[in-house]
N, C-alpha and C positions, 0 to 999 in steps of 0.2 A: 562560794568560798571567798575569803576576804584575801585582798593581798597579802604578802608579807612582809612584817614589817620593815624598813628600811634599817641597817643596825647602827648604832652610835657614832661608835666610830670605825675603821676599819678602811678598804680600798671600796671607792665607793659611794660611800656615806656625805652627804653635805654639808660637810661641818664649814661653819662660818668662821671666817677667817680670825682667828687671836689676834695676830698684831696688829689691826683696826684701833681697837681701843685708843690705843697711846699717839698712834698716826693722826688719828682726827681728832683728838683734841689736844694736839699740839705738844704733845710730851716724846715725840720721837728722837732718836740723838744721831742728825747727822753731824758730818766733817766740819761745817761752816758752823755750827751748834758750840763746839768743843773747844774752847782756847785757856791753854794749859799756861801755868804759872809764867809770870818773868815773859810771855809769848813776843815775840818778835813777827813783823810783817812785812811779806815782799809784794813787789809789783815788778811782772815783765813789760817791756817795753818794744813796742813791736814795728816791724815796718807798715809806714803807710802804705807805700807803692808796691808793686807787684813784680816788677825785675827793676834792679838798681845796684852802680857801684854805691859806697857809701866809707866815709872814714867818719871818727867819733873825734869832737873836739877834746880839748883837756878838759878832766873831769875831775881837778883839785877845788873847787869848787865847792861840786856840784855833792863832792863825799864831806867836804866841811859843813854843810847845812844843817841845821839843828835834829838831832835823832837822829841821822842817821849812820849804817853800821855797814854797807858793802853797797858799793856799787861796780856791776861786776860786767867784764863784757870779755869777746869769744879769747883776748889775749892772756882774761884773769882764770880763765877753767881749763889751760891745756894737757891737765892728767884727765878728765874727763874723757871718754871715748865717744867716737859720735853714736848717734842714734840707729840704731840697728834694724835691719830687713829680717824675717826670721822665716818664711815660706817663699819657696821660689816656684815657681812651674819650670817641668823640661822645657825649654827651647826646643823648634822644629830644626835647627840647624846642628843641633847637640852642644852648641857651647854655654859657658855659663853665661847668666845674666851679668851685665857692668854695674856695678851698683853706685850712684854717683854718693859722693858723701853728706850727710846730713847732719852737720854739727849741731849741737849743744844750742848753742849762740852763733847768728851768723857771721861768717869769717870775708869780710869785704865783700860781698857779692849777697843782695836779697832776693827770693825766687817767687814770693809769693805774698802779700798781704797777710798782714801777721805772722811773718818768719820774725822769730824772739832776735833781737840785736845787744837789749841788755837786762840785767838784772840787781834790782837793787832792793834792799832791805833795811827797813829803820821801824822804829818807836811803833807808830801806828802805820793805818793803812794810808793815812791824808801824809804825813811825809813821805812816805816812799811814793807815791804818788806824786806830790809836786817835786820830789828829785828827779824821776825817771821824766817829767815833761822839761826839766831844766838841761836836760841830756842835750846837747848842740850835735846833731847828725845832719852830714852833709850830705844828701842822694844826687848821684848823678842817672838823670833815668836811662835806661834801656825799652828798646821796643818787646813786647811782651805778645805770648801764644793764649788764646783762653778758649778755643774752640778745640774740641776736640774732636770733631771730625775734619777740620783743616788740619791738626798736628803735624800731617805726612805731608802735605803739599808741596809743592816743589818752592822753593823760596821761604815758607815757613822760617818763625825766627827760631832759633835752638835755644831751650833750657840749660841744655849743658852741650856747649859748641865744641866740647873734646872729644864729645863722642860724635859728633857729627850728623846726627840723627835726634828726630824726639821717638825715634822705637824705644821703648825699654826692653821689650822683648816680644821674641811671637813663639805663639804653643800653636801647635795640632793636636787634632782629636779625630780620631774614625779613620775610614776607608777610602783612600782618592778614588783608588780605578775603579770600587766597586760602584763607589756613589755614582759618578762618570756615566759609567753602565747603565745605570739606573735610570738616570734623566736622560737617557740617550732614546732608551725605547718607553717613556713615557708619553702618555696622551695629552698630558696634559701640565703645565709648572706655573706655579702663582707664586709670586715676589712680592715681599713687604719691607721697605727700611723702614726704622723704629727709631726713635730717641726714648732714653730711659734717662729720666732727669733728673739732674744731684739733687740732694737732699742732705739736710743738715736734720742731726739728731733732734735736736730742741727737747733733751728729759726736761721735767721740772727742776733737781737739782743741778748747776751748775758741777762741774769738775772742781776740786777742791781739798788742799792737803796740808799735813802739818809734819814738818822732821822735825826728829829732838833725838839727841846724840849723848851715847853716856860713853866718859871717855874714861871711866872705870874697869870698863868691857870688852871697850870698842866697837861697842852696837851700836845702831841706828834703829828708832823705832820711826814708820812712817805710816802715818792716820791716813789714808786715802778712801773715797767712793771708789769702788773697784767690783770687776764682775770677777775676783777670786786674786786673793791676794800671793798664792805661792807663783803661777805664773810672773806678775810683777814683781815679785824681791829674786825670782832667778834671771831676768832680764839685766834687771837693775845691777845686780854682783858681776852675773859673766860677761856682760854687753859692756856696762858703760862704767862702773867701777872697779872692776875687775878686782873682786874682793870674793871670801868665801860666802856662800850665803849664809852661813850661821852668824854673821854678822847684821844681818839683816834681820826685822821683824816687822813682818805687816799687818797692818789693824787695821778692818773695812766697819763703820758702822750701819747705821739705817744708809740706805742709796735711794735716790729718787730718780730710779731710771735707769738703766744701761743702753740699750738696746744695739747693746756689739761695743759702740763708740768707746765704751769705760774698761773695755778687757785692755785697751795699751797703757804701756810706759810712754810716758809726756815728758818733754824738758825739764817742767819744771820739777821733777821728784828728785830728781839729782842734784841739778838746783839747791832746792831746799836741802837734801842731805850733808852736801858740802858745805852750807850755809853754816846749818845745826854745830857742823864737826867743830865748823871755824871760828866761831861766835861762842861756841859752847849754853847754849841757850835752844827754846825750840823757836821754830819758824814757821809760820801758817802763811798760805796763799789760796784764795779764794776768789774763782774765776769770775767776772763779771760775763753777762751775754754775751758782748760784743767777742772778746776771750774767744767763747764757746763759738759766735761764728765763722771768726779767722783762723783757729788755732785747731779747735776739735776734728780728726779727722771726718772726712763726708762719706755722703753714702752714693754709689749709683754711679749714675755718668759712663751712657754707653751708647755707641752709636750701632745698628745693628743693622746689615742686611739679611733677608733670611729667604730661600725658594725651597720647594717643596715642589717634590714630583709624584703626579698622579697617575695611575689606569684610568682606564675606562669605565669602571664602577666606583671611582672615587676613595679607590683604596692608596693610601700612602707609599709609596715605595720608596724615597730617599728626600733626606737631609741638606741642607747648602745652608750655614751659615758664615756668614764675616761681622766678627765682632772688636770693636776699635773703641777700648776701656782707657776712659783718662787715670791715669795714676798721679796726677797733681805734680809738683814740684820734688816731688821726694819720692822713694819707693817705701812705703808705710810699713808697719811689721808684718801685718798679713798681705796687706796690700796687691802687692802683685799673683797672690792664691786666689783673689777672689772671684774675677771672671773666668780662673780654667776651673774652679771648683762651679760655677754655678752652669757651666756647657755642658757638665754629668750629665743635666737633669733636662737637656734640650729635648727631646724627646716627650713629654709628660705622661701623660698613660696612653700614649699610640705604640702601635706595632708597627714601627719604622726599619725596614731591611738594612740601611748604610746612611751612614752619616759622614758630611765631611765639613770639619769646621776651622778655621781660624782664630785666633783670637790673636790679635796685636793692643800692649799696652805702650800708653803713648803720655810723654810728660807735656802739664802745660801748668805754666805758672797761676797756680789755683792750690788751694789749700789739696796737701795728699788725701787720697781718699782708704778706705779699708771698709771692714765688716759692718753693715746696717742690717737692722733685723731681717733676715734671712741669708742674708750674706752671697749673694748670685742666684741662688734658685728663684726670688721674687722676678729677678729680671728673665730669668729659665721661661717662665710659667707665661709671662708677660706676653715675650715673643712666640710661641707656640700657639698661647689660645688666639691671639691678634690671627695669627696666620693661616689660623686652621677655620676660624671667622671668614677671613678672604676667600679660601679655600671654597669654603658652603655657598659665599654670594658667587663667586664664578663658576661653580659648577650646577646650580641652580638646585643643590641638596640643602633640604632641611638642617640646622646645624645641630640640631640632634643627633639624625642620622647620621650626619659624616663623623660624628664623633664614635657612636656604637660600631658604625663598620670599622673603623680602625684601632678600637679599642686593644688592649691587650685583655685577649677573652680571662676569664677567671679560670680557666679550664688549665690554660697555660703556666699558672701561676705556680712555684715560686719561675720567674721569666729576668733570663740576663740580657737588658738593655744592650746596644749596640757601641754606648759607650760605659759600660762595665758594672753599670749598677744592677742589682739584682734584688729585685721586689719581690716581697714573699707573697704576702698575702693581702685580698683587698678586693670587692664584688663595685668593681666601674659604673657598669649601668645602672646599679641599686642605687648609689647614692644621688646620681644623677635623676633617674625617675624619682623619686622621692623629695628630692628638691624642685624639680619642674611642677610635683603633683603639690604639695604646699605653697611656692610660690604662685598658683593657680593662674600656670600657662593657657590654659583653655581661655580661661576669660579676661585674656589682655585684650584679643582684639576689641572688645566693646569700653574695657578701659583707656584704650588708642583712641577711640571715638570719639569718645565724652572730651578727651583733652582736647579735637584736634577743634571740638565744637564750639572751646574754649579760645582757638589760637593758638594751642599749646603743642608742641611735638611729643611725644611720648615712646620712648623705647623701651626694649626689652632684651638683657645682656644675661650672659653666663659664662662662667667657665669652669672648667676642670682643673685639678693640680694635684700631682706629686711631688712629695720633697725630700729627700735627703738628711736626716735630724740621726740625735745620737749614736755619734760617728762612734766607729772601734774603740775600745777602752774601756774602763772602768774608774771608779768614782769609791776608795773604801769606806765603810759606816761603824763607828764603834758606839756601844751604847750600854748605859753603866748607872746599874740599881745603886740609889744613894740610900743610905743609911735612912734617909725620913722617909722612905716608900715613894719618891719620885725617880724618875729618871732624865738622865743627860744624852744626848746625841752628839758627836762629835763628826763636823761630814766637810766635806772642802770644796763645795758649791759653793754659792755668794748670791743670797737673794738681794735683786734689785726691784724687789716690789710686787715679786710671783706668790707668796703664800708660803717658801718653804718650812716653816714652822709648822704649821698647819699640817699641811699633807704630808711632812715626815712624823710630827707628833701624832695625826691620827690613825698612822698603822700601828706604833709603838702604842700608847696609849690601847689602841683594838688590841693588842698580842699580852701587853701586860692585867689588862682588866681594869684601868688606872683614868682618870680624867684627863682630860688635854693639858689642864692647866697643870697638870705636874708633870708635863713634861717638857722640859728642855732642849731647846736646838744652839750648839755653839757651832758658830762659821766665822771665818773672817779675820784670824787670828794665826798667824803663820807658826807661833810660838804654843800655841795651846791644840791644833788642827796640826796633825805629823803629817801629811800629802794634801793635795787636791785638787783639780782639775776646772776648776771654776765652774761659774756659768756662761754659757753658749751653745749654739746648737741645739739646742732645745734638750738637752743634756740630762739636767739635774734629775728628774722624776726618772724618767725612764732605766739610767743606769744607779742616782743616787737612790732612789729609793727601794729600787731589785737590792740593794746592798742592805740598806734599812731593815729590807722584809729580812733577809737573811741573819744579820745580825740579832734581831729582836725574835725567832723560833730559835737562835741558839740560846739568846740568856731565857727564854721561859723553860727549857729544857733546860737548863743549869738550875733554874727557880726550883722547878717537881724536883729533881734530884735532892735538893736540899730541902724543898718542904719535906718529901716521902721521911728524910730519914727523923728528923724532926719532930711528925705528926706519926711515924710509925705506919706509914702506908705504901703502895707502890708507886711509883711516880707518875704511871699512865691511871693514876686515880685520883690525881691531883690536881684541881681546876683552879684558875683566876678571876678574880670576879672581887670590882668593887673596894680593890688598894687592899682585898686580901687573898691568901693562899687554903683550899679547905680541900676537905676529902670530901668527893663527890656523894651522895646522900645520906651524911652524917653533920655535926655540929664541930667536927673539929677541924681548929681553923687556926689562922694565924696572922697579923698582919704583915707586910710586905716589908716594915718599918721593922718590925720586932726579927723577922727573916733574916736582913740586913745587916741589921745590928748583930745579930748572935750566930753568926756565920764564923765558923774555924777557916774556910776556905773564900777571903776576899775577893779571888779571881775568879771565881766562880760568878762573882755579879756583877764580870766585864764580858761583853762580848763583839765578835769583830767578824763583821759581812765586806763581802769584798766580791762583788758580780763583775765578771768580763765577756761584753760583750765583741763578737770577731764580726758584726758586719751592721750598718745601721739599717734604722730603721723607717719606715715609709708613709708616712700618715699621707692620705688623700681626702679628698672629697669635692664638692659642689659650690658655688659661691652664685647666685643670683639675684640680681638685679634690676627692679625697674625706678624710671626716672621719667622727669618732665623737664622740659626746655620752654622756656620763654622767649622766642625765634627777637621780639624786639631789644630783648637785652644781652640773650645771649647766658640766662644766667640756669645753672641747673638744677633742680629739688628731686633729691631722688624720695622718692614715694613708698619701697618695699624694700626689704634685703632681707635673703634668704639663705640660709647656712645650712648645709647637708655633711659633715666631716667625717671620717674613721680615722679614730684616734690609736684603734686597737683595745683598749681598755680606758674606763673613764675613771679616776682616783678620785675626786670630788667636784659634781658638777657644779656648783660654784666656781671655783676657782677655775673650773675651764672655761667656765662662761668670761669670767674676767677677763682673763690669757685672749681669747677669741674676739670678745670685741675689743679690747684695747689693738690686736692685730691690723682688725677691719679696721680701725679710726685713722689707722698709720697707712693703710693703702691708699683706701679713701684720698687722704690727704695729698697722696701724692697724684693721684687719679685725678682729681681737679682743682686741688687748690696751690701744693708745696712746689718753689721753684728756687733756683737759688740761679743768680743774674751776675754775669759779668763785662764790665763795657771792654771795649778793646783797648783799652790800656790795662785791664785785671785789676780796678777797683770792684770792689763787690758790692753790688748796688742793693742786696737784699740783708745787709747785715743788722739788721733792727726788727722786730717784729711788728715796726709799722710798716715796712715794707713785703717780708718774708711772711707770707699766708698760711696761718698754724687752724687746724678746722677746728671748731670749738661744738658745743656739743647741741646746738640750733641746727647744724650741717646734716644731723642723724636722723634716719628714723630710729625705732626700737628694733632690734635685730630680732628675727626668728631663727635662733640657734638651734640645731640637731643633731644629734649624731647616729651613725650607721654602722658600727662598731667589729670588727674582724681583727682579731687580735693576731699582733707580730707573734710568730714562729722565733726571730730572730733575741729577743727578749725576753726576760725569764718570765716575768708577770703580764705579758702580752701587749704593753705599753709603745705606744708611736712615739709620744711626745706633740706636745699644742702650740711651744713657745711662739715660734713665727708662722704657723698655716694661715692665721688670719691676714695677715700681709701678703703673703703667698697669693690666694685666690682675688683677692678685693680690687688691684688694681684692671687686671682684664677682665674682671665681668663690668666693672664700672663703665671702662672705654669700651666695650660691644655695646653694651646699651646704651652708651653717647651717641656711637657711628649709628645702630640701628636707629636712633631718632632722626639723626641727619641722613639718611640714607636715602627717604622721599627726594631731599633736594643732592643728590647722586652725588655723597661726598664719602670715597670708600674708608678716609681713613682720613683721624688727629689726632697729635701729638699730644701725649701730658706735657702738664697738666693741662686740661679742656676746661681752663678757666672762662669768664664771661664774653670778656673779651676777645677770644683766639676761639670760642663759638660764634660769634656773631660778625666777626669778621671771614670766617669760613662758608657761612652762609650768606654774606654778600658777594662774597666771589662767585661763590655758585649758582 
């Protein structure tokens, strides 16, 4: 019997991505793309130093120079509100976090290399540019913190010396006495400190935006790269203008990139907004790199101790983390959520009895940090597989083994973690076997041989991971038969480069009968999108498109209704197929256009899905890795990579394959190439990508992607979500399989990134 066939379109189907066309050949319309009539241009101007008084000389001048139309600094914006914190974790003491202020523009005092000091606006971008360098600022320096695991030390200099401390705050999680317990009558505890190291986004598109102000209305429309634009125009109103937001209107076009960094509000939107109002004219600012390495928030940056108590059979019995997150100079909007949200997930898929964890966020004059693709759980996944690694070398177990004995069995499944997450569904050791049997464990040891006969070290890394993606919520979907027989989707995601056109148009497109290309996805548009929830989280698919599905069975079911009466039939006799409506084994028919059009009842070919999910959901799987070492250079080639995922349901394997390796590339990266460097005065020594190590696509093998598929209980359509799993798994199978190469020369553990250098010197110590 032959397969069957694979269907067009539908959840599924491989459909090759629509917006390609116009992306590669250069017809796409981002933000820096867009410069609107009359267009005015700013440049901020930023501190070079890293803590510093500083006063601004007279800038009569400097605003008389030719073009230009504001030069603005923290005394010229004081109806502006500062910059807002928007997620807090409880404090283990119950009190609220202090939240030090973070102006607009800085107010006599700099914290961090590129804290904005001024803003000015003229003609082009080459005047405001040489006005903003004609700016006379006088820095008196200050001595400066940039380690963040010194932050606490006793003498340490203070970011903000009112409070007296660089704590910003400390949370708990789990069980003191139980854990206590725990490691009290253990056989056994193995200890690993970790460095999880900043990282700078680096999308391709720089950050970049345009206000224009109509003082007809008293709107403000503002063009920004954005991962969802109602988020930033409600920020933007109650935060820091403190306006209605129907004053507001946000427009996201093509984005080239998010990955977290682009879901905040920046200085410069208000900025510009103010600008717009005052000028009456619009205003474009367009970040240069450098911008994006001072300015954009980071990712990561955690110093981590972690023990782990064992039996006698290698079984887990408790938890001991202490985790010491830089939060950079400022508390960022999510910022201070991000290390208690990613200690959920400490645990990964083991059966761990008690946990007890720490987490202290600590400021240090460094650019603030917030959500990078995965947003804590990468660094979750990091620390557990590193330590469950340790774990197998000191207990002399296979690291197989000690993974399946402590497995959370599938039998247990749906199973509430110890710090409150609850995994539904998800078969551990399958995906595991199944990746060890493709990446063909058996026959490393003879490919260890061949390398070592070479001079070369050769290891072999793996690990496990769960994560935490489309958190509680919902995402509504309206979708609406047009008069020519296409249709519109209207959905409040914000693709940055994931596909969602595609994968919303090919269930619509599957449910109406219709080609892809007539169908339409509007996002990005705060004026024309009534809600939205952005992108993050891995979000979009999962709940936006459970919303999609549901929207498009109500309009085909409003469609029969009106074909039946129409064509003179019952409605469950009335099929879709091909942009028209017919009666199932007859010749009467109708198009979808002629439908449309001749409808008494318009609403009828509107329809509105609105999925709410109450608990997220759990994509897991396998990441494996082997690599070779050049013991004289110190430099690494990984050789295989191997991907085993449950996704829960696969929607187009294309686009997840995208999703999956663009993930891997970003671990990868951070695994041994991406670092970001600060001297002891907090210049940033990696702010240029000749310095800052971005992997390029010689760093790769071809990845062996797979999946193992056990669909969420928790989701309507069974979906996990892919956005970040591949960063998730990438970075600690990379470092097992570093350590297992240097393990011959008895080095149990190295820091990301395991660049050439910080190999080859770990091997001459040893």
């Amino acid at each position: 019997m032959s397969a069957p066939l694979t269907p067009k379109f539908g959840i599924g189907a491989p459909v090759r991505r629509r917006e390609d066309a116009a992306l590669i050949t250069g017809h796409g319309s981002f933000t820096g793309d867009i410069t609107p009539a009359d267009c005015l241009h700013a440049v901020v101007l930023r501190s070079p130093m890293a803590h510093a008084r500083f006063t601004i000389g007279d800038l009569a001048a400097v605003r008389a120079m030719p073009g230009v139309h504001v030069v603005w600094t923290a005394d010229d914006i004081g109806d502006l509100a500062a910059m807002p914190t928007k997620a807090f974790p409880k404090q283990a003491n119950g009190q609220p976090i202090r939240v030090p202020r973070h102006p607009v523009l800085a107010e006599g005092t700099v914290r961090h290399v590129g804290d904005p000091v001024a803003f000015v606006v003229a003609d082009s971008v080459v005047a405001a540019r040489d006005a903003a360098e004609a700016i006379e600022v006088a820095y008196d320096g200050l001595p400066a913190i940039v380690d963040t695991g010194a932050a606490l030390d006793d003498g340490a200099t203070l970011v903000w010396p009112e409070h007296g401390t660089n704590l910003a705050f400390e949370h708990h999680l789990g069980d003191r006495a139980a854990t206590a317990a725990a490691f009290a009558r253990a056989d056994r505890v193995v200890d690993l400190t970790i460095l999880n190291n900043r990282l700078v986004a680096n999308y391709m598109e720089t950050r970049a935006a345009i206000a224009d102000y109509d003082a007809a209305s008293g709107r403000w429309t503002l063009t920004a790269g954005t991962q969802g634009g109602h988020g930033i125009r409600d920020v933007l109103a109650k935060d820091i203008l403190k306006v209605d937001r129907s004053r507001i209107r946000v427009v996201t076009p093509d984005v080239g990139g998010g990955f977290g960094t682009k879901a905040f509000v920046y200085a410069e939107y208000p900025l510009l907004m103010r600008a717009a109002e005052q000028l009456g004219r619009p205003v474009k600012w367009v970040a240069d790199r450098n911008d994006h390495f001072v300015a954009d928030a980071h990712g990561r940056d955690n110093v981590t101790t972690a023990k782990l108590a064992l039996d006698a059979d290698g079984r887990f019995l408790a938890l001991e983390i202490d985790l010491v997150a830089a939060m950079g100079a400022y508390l960022h909007q999510f910022g201070p959520y991000i290390p208690c949200l990613g200690v959920t997930m400490s645990t990964g898929l083991y059966d761990i009895g008690a946990i007890d964890v720490t987490v202290r966020g600590v400021y240090t004059h460094t650019t603030p940090t917030d959500a990078y693709r995965g947003a804590g759980r990468p660094e979750a996944a990091y620390l557990i597989e590193r330590l469950v690694d340790v774990a197998a070398q000191e207990t002399g177990l296979d690291p197989v083994e000690i993974r399946k004995r402590n497995f959370v069995a599938t039998a247990a499944l749906p199973y509430k973690t110890v710090t409150g997450r609850l995994y539904d569904t998800g078969e551990f050791s399958g995906h595991l076997d199944k990746a060890l049997e493709l990446a063909d464990r058996d026959g490393f040891a003879a490919r260890k041989a061949a390398s070592a006969a070479e001079g070369k070290l050769r290891g072999f890394g793996f690990a496990t991971y769960i994560e935490a993606c489309a958190f509680a919520g919902s995402e509504e979907a309206n979708v609406t038969l047009n008069p020519d027989g296409s249709a519109t989707l209207f959905i409040g995601t914000q693709t940055n480069g994931q596909g969602h056109a595609t994968a919303y148009g090919q269930v619509i497109a599957g449910y109406l009968g219709i080609d892809l290309d007539k169908v339409e996805t509007v996002q990005g548009d705060t004026d024309r999108v009534r809600v939205g929830g952005g992108t993050g989280g891995s979000r979009s698919i999962p709940l936006g498109l459970a919303s999609v599905d549901i929207a498009s069975k109500v309009l085909v079911e409003n469609i029969r209704q009106l074909a039946a009466d129409r064509l003179e039939a019952a409605p469950g006799d009335i099929e879709l197929e091909g942009g028209s409506v017919r009666v199932v084994g007859t010749d009467r028919s109708l198009s979808l256009a002629d439908l449309a059009a001749g409808t008494p009842d318009p609403e009828k070919l509107k329809a509105h899905g609105n999925f709410e999910q109450e608990e997220c959901t759990y994509p897991n799987g396998t990441h494996v890795c082997e690599l070779e070492i050049d013991p004289e250079t110190g430099t690494t080639t990984i050789a295989r990579y191997t991907i085993v995922d449950d996704f829960g349901v696969t929607v187009n394997p294309l686009l997840l394959a995208g999703q999956v390796h663009g993930g891997v590339a970003q671990g990868i990266g951070q695994a041994l190439l991406e670092n970001t460097v600060y001297d002891g005065d907090g210049q940033l020594l990696t702010a240029t990508f000749l310095d800052y190590t971005m992997p390029r696509a010689d760093d790769f093998p071809m990845f062996d992607f797979n999946t193992r598929n056990v669909p969420s209980t928790t989701n309507l359509l069974g979906i996990k979500g892919a956005g970040e799993a591949g960063t998730i798994g990438a970075a600690p199978a990379v470092m097992n399989a570093v350590v297992d190469a240097l393990s011959d020369a008895g080095i149990r553990h190295i820091d990301m990134p395991a660049t050439p250098s910080r190999i080859w010197q770990a091997l001459s110590a040893a």
